[in-house]
C-alpha positions in Angstrom: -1.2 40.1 58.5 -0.1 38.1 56.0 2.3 38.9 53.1 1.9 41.8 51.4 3.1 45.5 50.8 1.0 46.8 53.5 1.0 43.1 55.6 3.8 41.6 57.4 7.2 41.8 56.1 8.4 39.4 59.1 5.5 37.1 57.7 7.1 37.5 54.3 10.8 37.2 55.0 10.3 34.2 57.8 10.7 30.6 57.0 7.3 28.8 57.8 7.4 27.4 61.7 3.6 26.8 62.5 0.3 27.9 61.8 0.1 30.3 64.3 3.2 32.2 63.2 1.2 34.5 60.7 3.0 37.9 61.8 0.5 40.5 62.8 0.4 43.2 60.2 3.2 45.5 61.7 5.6 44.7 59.0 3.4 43.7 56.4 5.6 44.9 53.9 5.3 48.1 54.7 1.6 47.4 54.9 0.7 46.1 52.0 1.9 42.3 51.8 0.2 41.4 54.8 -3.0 40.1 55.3 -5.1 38.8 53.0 -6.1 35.6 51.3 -10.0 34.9 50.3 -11.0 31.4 49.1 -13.3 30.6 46.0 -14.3 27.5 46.6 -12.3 24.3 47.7 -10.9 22.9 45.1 -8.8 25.8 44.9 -8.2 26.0 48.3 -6.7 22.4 48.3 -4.8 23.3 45.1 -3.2 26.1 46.3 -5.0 28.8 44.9 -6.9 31.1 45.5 -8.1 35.1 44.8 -9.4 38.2 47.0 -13.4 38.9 47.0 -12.9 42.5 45.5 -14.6 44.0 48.1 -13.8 47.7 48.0 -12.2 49.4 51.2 -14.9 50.7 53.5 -14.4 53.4 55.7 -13.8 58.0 55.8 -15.8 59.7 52.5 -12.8 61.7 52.2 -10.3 58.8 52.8 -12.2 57.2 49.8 -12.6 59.7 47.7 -8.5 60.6 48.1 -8.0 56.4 48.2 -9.7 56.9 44.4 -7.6 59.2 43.3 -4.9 57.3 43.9 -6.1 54.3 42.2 -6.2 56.8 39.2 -3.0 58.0 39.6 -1.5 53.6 39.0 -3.6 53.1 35.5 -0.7 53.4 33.6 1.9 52.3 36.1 3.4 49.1 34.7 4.9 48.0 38.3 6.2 49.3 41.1 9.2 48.3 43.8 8.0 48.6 47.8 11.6 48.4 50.0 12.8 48.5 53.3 14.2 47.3 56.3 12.8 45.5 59.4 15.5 45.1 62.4 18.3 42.5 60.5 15.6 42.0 57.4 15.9 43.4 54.5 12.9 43.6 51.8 12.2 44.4 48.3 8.7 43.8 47.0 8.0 44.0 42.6 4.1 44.4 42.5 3.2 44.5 38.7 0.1 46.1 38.0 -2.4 46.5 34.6 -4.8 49.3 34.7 -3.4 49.8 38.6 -4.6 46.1 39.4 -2.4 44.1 41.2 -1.2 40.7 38.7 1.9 39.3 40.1 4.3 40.2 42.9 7.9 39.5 43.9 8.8 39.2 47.5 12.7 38.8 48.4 13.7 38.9 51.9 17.6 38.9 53.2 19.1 38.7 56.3 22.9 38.1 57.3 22.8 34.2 57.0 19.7 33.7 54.5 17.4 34.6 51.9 13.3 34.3 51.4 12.0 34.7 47.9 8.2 34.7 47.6 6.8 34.8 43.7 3.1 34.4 42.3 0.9 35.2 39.0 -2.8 36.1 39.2 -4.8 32.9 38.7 -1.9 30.6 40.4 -0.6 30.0 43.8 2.2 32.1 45.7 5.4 29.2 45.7 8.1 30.3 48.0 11.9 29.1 48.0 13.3 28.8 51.6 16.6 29.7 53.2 18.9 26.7 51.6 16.6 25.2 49.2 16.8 24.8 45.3 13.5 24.4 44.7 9.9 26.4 45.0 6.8 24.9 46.8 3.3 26.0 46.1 1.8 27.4 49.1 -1.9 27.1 50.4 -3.8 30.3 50.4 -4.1 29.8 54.2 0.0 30.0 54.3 0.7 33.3 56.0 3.5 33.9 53.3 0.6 33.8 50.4 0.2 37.0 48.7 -3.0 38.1 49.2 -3.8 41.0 47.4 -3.0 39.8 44.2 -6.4 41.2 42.0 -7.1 43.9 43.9 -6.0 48.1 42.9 -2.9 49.3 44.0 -2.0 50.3 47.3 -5.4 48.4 48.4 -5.2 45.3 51.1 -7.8 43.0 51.8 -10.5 44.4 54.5 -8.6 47.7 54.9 -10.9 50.6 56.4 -10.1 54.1 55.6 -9.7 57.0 58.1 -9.7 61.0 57.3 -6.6 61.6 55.4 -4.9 64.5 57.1 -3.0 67.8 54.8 0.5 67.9 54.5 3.0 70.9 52.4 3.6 68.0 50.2 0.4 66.1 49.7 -1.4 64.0 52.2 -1.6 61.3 54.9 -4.0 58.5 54.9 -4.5 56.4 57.7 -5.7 52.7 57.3 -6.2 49.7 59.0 -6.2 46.1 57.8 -7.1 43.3 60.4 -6.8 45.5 63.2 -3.1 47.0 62.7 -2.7 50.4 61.9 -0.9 51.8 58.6 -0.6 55.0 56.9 0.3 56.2 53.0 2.1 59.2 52.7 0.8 60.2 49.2 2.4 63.2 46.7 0.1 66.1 45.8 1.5 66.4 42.3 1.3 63.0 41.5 -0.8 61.5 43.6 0.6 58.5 43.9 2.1 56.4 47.4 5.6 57.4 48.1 6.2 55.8 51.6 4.4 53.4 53.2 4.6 53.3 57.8 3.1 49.9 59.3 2.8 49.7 62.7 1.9 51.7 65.9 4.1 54.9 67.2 7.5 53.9 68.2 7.6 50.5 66.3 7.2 52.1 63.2 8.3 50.5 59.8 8.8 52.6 56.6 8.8 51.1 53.1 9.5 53.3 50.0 7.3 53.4 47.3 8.8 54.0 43.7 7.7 53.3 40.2 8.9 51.0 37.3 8.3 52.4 34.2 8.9 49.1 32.2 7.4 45.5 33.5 10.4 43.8 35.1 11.1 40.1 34.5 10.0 38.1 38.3 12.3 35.2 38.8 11.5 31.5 37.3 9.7 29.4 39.8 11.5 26.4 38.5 12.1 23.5 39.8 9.5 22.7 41.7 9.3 20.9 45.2 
């Protein structure tokens, strides 16, 4: 998956190797970050942009209509902060939404010897400062530490599918999959809104915590450039 909330935090927090290095969704920030980048056109793929087809999640009539409720539940949620830990990595995601939609995100990664900060706007590429560098490089959408779900509702990822969400004494559990890796929201009755976010299958399990901002927090300067 690539970088996102719900897509691979390893993707996220890991320096770019080679193109075949785009971590599977099991960390994908929690679930969210991971997977996800849609071309219009190739001018802006070449330029390094590039934003989701809103194509709405398919899937469970229930999982939907509970998925819906949830995008209700963001429309006047200025941001929110997705954290957590994968093995040595630790992660902090800023999504920052308007009317629940998704228009820029914050990725910082640290582990003992180095940090990964990932940054992009809607309408502009994701740039990325690596471990030991002073500057930020514009990724291709095609990188696998692009944000992909940049435009689309919150907690939503590109091509996720919807299963039957299941009843809890505190709200609800709904399963999802994006590319093929399997994910689940644990969402509050009262609020309805995601509180904890599990990526991966049983036993390799990553949590991220859900929480919300209730003012629009400044993302760090993408300047200079590389």
């Amino acid at each position: 998956m690539p970088c996102t909330p719900l897509g691979s935090t390893v993707t996220c927090g890991r320096s770019r190797r080679t193109p075949s290095e785009r971590v599977a969704s099991s960390l994908r920030q929690g679930f969210v970050v991971a997977a996800v980048v849609t071309l219009l056109g190739s001018d802006a793929a070449s330029a390094g942009h590039a934003t989701p087809r809103v194509t709405p999640p398919t899937g469970d009539r229930t999982g939907l209509a509970l998925l819906e409720r949830v995008h209700h539940a963001y429309a006047d949620v200025p941001a929110v902060a997705v954290t957590g830990q994968a093995g040595t990595l630790s992660f902090r995601f800023i999504v920052v939404l308007r009317s629940g939609i998704v228009v820029a995100e914050q990725f910082e990664g640290r582990e003992p010897s180095k940090v990964t900060m990932l940054v992009a706007r809607r309408g502009g590429p994701t740039f990325a400062r690596e471990p030991g560098s002073s500057c930020w490089q514009a990724l291709r959408s095609s990188d696998p530490q692009a944000f992909e779900n940049i435009g689309l509702q919150f907690p939503d990822q590109p091509r996720m599918r919807v299963r039957a969400p299941r009843t809890t004494s505190t709200g609800w559990l709904l399963p999802v999959v994006v590319d093929g890796d399997p994910g689940t929201f644990t969402i509050d009755r009262g609020s309805v809104r995601v509180r904890l976010i599990s990526v991966g299958p049983p036993g390799h399990l990553a949590l991220e915590h859900v929480s919300v901002l209730h003012d629009v927090p400044r993302l760090t300067s993408v300047a200079p450039h590389c």
